[in-house]
C-alpha positions, 0 to 999 in steps of 0.5 A: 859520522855515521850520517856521511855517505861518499859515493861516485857514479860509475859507467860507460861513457854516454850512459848518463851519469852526468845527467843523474848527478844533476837529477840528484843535485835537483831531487836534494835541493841543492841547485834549481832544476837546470836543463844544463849539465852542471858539473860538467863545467869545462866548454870542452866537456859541454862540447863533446858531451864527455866527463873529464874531470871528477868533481865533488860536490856535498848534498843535504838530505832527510831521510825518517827524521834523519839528516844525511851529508851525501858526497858525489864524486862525478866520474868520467866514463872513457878509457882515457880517463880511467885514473880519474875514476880511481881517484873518485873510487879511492875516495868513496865507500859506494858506488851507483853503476849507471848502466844504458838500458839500449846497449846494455853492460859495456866494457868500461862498465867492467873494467870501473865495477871491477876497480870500485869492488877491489875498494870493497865499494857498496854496489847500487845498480841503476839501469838508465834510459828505460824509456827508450824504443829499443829499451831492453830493461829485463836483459840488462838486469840479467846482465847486472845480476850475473856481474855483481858482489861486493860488501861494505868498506868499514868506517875510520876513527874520528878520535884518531890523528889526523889522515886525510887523503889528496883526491885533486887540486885546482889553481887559482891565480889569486889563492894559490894551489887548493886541495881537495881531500877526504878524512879518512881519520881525524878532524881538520880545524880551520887555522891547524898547522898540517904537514903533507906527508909524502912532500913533508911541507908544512902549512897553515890551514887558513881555510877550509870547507865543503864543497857545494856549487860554490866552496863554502869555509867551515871552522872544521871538517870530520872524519868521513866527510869530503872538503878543500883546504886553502893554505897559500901554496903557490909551487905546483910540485907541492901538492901531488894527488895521493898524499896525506895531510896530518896535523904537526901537533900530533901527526898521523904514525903513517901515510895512507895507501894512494893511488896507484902511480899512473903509467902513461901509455901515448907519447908525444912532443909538444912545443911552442910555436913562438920559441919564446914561449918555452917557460909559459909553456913548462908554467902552464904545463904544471898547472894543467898537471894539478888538475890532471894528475895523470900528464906527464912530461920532461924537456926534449929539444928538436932539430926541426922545433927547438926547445918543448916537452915529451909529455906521457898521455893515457890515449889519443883522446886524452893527447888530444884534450890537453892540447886543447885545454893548453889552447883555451885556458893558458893561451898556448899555440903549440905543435905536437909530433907524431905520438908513440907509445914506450919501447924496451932496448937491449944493446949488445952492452947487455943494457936496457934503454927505455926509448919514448922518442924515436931519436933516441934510438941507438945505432942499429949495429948496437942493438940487440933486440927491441920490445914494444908493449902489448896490450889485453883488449876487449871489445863488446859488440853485436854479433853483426860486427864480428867480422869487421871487427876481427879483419881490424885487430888482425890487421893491427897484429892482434892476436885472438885470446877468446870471444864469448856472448855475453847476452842474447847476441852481445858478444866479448872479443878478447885480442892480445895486441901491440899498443903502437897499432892502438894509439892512432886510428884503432878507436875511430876505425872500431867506432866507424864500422861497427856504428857506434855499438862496440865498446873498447879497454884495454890493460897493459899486459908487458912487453914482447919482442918484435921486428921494429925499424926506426923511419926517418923523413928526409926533405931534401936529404936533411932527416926532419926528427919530429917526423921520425917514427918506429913502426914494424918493419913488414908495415915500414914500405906501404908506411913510409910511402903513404907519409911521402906521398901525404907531405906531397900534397900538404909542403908548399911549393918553394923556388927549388925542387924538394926531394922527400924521402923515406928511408931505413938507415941508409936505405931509401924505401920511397921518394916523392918531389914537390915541383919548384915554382918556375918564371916562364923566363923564355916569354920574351923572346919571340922566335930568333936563335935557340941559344938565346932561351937556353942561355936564359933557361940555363941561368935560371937552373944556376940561381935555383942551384944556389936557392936550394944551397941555402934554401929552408923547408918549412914544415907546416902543422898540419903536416905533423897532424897528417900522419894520423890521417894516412887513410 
């Protein structure tokens, strides 16, 4: 056991930790030099050259006549997918901190390092793309030095009941539900009979094994080491990350301490397109869910989209990541309603509701106050940024916390701000003016209480619920007008006029009207008594009268999309 070494690679994103995985892949001979990014295996991640999954994957290497078993756990690096990089640190005893010599510490670089020493992680410095023209290799190592400090997690007990701990799980459509564990105690024996503490269902190891390129079966797995178990579960709610797998012969007195119970921080609608498709999408949604723990969601229904699902999200990139892993891999055409983040009521009943979904608002005559969340934000950048920077967070109803140099002209800028402004556009407009050199996190920091109105669109005085949204009230005017005058251009033109509208309670704030298609019904009648074309123009105003009586206003997709795009 003392031979087992578990470690993870911890960055920003775009630092290079998939590419150091694969050169160390390649250094221990275990795949052949690939030009290719090998753990990143999803079409999505090759795409946007993002890690979204952890993957684990064994190595072999020999070290003065020693032979030692190296587990890599392969982190993302963004924001958004912040409970995966736990889940790998939960699982290691060390950490490489890949760190880009061009741009330096970052702020996902901090906030990782300090989740890995909170596990007491053994810290291992390496400084990337030293190569580079604009390299600065001495003031980056400054940097790492004032950062770090942390010491050894201490070993577990092979001789001890089992214990090992679920760090993920993956479908197969022919094997069922397979967990990927870490024994933190004990030994696994194929064929054991093994009880999952937290769900307490009890199964038959039929197979387990390591985990290289390929799964690999193996007759028992040892305290330390890191493997999957097959055992023919089939319900996806069986297995949840974070539990502990025991023997039911002598099981484990208590369960080891998992993961932290992921908070989502986006919340959106998604819903089938065809409404037959409501149970493929509940069955797809919890296989997506084995995979990525941290995706939450309940059935909601719509007047506007019948039947589908609130579903809780990490950020707008994670929102987005789902919707297209539900499209690629399950076959699902879904629409998502305009996200929004989870808001506190307090009624005049002296209750507190929590509000995911603008329509579950009360009347505005019983609520007492509301809160909405806030965040802690820090955004490392050059200097040359500060003032775009700072007009930004302002105009987001950011509050200045501090603002320090970190090194040379790097500099931390700390914003106290609501998440409602964040889960939009923040990151896009952050990334577009500083080019690409400010890095952003962020933590919850509670709830405050704030002026906030629920907005409705109506279209043709029916209010569409999927466009519902709460904004703050000194934004709801130039808000709800931007969406009027955007569903203007995106509603197709009917036979009737449609009235769009924006309106606070009973109150209108904007209008906008989509012109009816008109038949030019006076062009055969050349020249003769007026009556004639008013008779013809008058029974024409009848029939669009009664079309707009029994009239429907589809609202298309990219109309839901667009209020993500107002600027």
């Amino acid at each position: 056991m003392k031979n087992i070494r578990n470690f993870c690679i911890i960055a920003h994103i775009d630092h290079g930790k998939s590419t150091l995985a694969d050169r160390l892949l390649e250094f221990t001979k275990t795949i052949e030099v690939t030009e290719n990014q090998v753990l990143d295996d999803m079409d999505l991640e090759r795409e946007r050259g993002i890690t979204i999954k952890s993957h684990a994957i064994q190595m072999d290497y020999e070290l003065e006549g020693e032979k030692y078993v190296l587990n890599l756990i392969d982190t993302p690096g963004h924001v958004d997918f912040s409970y995966e990089v736990s889940r790998s640190i939960a699982t290691c005893e060390g950490a490489l901190l890949v760190v880009d010599a061009t741009q330096g510490v970052q702020a996902q670089t901090i906030s990782n390092l300090y989740m890995a020493i909170d596990h007491d992680l053994e810290i291992v410095p390496v400084i990337n793309k030293c190569d580079m023209d604009n390299a600065m290799p001495e003031e980056v190592e400054d940097e790492i030095i004032d950062l770090l400090g942390c010491k050894r997690e201490e070993k577990g007990d092979p001789e001890a009941p089992l214990q090992a701990l679920i760090f993920d799980s993956v479908f197969n459509p022919f094997r069922g539900i397979i967990a990927y564990f870490k024994v933190v105690n004990g030994t696994i024996h194929s064929g054991d009979r093994v009880r999952f503490v937290n769900t307490k269902k009890e199964y038959t190891a039929d197979e387990i094994g390591i985990l290289k390129m390929e799964m690999k079966p193996r007759k028992e797995i040892g305290c330390g080491n890191v493997g999957y178990i097959v055992s023919g579960i089939k319900t996806a709610t069986e297995v949840k990350v974070g539990d502990t797998i025991t023997t039911v012969g002598n099981p484990c007195n208590n369960a080891i301490a998992g993961f932290e119970e992921v908070k989502p921080m986006v919340f959106a609608g998604i819903y089938p397109i065809a409404t037959e498709d409501f149970e493929n999408l509940r069955s797809s949604l919890e296989k997506l869910q084995l995979n990525d723990a941290s995706l939450s969601f309940t059935p909601e229904s719509s007047v506007a989209l019948g039947f589908g699902f609130r579903c809780g999200f990490l950020g707008l990139l994670h929102m987005e990541i789902v919707q297209e892993r539900l499209d690629r891999e399950f076959d699902m055409d879904v629409i998502t309603t305009v996200p929004n983040v989870s808001y506190q009521v307090f009624t005049k009943h002296k209750e507190v509701l929590e509000v995911h979904n603008p329509s579950d608002m009360p009347d505005p005559t019983e609520i007492e106050h509301v809160e909405e969340p806030y965040i802690r934000s820090s955004i490392i950048t050059s200097a040359t940024y500060i003032g775009p920077i700072m007009t930004l967070c302002l105009g987001k109803r950011g509050e200045l916390v501090k603002q320090e140099f970190v090194a040379g002209n790097r500099v931390e800028i700390i914003f106290d701000m609501p998440l409602g402004e964040i889960v939009i556009d923040f990151y896009d407009k952050l990334k577009s003016i500083s080019r690409g050199y400010a890095s952003f996190d962020y933590h919850q920091s509670g709830f405050r209480k704030s002026n906030l109105v629920k907005l409705d669109i109506l279209l043709n005085g029916e209010p569409v619920d999927a466009l519902s949204t709460l904004t703050h009230a000194d934004n709801a005017v130039s808000f709800g007008r931007r969406m009027c005058e955007k569903l203007k251009e995106l509603l197709p033109r009917q036979q009737f006029d449609i009235a769009i509208q924006a309106a606070i309670g009973a109150k209108i704030i904007a209008r906008e009207t989509v012109k009816q298609v008109r038949k030019d019904v006076t062009a055969k009648c050349y020249g003769g008594d007026i009556s004639r074309k008013r008779k013809l123009l008058e029974k024409q105003k009848r029939g669009k009268k009664r079309m707009k009586q029994i009239g429907n206003v589809q609202v298309p997709q990219k109309a839901f999309l667009a209020v993500l795009k107002l600027d």
